[in-house]
C-alpha positions in Angstrom: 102.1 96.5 92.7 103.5 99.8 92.4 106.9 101.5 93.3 106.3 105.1 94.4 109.2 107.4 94.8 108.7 110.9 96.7 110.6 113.9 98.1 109.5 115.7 100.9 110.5 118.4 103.4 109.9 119.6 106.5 112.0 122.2 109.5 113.7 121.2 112.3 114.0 124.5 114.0 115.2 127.3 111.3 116.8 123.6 109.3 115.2 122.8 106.2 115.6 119.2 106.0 115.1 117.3 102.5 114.1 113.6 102.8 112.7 110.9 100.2 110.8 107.6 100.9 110.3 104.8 98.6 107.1 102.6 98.9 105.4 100.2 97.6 101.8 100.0 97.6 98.7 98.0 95.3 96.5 101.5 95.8 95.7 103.0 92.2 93.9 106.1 93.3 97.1 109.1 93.2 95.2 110.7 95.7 94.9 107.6 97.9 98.7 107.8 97.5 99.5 111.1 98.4 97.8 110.7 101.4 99.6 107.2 102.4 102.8 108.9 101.8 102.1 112.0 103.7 100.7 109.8 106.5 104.3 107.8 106.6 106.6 110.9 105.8 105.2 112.6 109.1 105.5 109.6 111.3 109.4 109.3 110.1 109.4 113.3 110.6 107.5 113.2 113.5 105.9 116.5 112.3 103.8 117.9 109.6 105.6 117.4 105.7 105.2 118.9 102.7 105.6 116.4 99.9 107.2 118.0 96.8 107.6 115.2 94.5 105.4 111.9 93.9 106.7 109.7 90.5 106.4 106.1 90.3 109.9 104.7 90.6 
C-alpha cells in the first residue's frame, strides 16, 4: 500500500485556489497514479485540475 501526497490547483472565477489530497492506493505504475489523482482532484473541484506536486507521503 502506498501513501500518495499531492498539490493541485485549479480557478474559481479570476481565484486561484490551492488544494492537496492524500490517498492511498496499491497501483505501482506513477502514471497509473497521476491519473487516479487527477480523476479524484476534479471530482472534489468539480472542474478540470492541474496537479503540481505528486510525492509519496
Amino acid at each position: 500500500m502506498r501513501n500518495i501526497a499531492a498539490q493541485y490547483i485549479y480557478f474559481d472565477g479570476p481565484k486561484k485556489i490551492e488544494k492537496a489530497i492524500l490517498m492511498q492506493t496499491e497501483l505501482t505504475d506513477d502514471t497509473e497514479v497521476e491519473k487516479l489523482i487527477q480523476q479524484e482532484a476534479e471530482k472534489i473541484a468539480n472542474t478540470t485540475v492541474k496537479i503540481m506536486e505528486i510525492r509519496e507521503a
